[in-house]
C-alpha positions as CSV (number, residue, x, y, z in Angstrom):
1,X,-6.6,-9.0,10.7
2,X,-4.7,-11.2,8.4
3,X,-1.5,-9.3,7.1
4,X,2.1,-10.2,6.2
5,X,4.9,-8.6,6.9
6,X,5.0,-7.8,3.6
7,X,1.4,-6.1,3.3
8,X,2.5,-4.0,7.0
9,X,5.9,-2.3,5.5
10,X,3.5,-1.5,2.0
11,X,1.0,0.1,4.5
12,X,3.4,1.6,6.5
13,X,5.4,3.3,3.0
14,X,2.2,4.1,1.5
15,X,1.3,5.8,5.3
16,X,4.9,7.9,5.2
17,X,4.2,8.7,1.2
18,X,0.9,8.8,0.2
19,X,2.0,10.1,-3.3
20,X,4.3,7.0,-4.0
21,X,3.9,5.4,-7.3
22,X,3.9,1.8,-7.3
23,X,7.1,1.8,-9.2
24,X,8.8,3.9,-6.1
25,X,7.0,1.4,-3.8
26,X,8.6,-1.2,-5.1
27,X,11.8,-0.2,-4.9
28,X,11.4,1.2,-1.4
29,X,10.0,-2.2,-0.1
30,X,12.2,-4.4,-2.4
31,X,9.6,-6.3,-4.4
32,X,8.7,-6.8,-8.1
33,X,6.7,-3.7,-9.5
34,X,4.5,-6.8,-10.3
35,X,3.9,-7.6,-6.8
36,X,3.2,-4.5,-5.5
37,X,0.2,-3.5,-8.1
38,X,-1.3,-7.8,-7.2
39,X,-0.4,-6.8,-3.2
40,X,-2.2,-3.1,-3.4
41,X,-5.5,-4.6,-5.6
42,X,-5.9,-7.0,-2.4
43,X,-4.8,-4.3,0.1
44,X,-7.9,-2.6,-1.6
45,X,-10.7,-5.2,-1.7
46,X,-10.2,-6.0,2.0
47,X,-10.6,-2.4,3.0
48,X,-6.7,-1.7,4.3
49,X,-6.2,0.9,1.9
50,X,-7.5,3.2,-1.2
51,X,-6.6,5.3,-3.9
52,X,-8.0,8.7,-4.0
53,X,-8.2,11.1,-7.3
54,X,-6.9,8.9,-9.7
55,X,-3.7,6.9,-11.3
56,X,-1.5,9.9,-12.4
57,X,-2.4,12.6,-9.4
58,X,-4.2,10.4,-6.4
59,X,-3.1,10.0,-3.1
60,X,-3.0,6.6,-1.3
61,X,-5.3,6.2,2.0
62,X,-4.5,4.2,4.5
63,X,-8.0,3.0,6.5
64,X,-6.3,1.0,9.3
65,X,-4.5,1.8,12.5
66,X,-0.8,-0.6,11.3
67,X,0.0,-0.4,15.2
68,X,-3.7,-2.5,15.6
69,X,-2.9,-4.5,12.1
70,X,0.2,-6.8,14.0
């Protein structure tokens, strides 16, 4: 699996919170709010992650093991 550092501390925030806005997720893992929504859309179309139930209410999902992603 091909993942940054970067893309392992978002997947391992979203893991701890799966309620965290982007906004919050930004600030936890010191990137641009900007970055975060590109990052997460990728994090998405290769499978790592999803959104369930929505922008406003959802929950993030978190479809890989991070200890097998390094």
């Amino acid at each position: 699996m091909e993942l940054s550092l970067e893309d392992l501390s978002i997947i391992k925030a979203l893991k701890e919170n799966p309620q965290i806005t982007q906004k919050d997720l930004a600030v936890k893992v010191r990137k641009s709010e900007r970055s975060i929504k590109r990052k997460t859309v990728l994090l998405q179309e290769k499978g790592f992650i999803k959104r369930e139930s929505g922008k406003r209410n959802g929950k993030w999902i978190v479809l890989i093991d991070n200890s097998k992603a390094n």
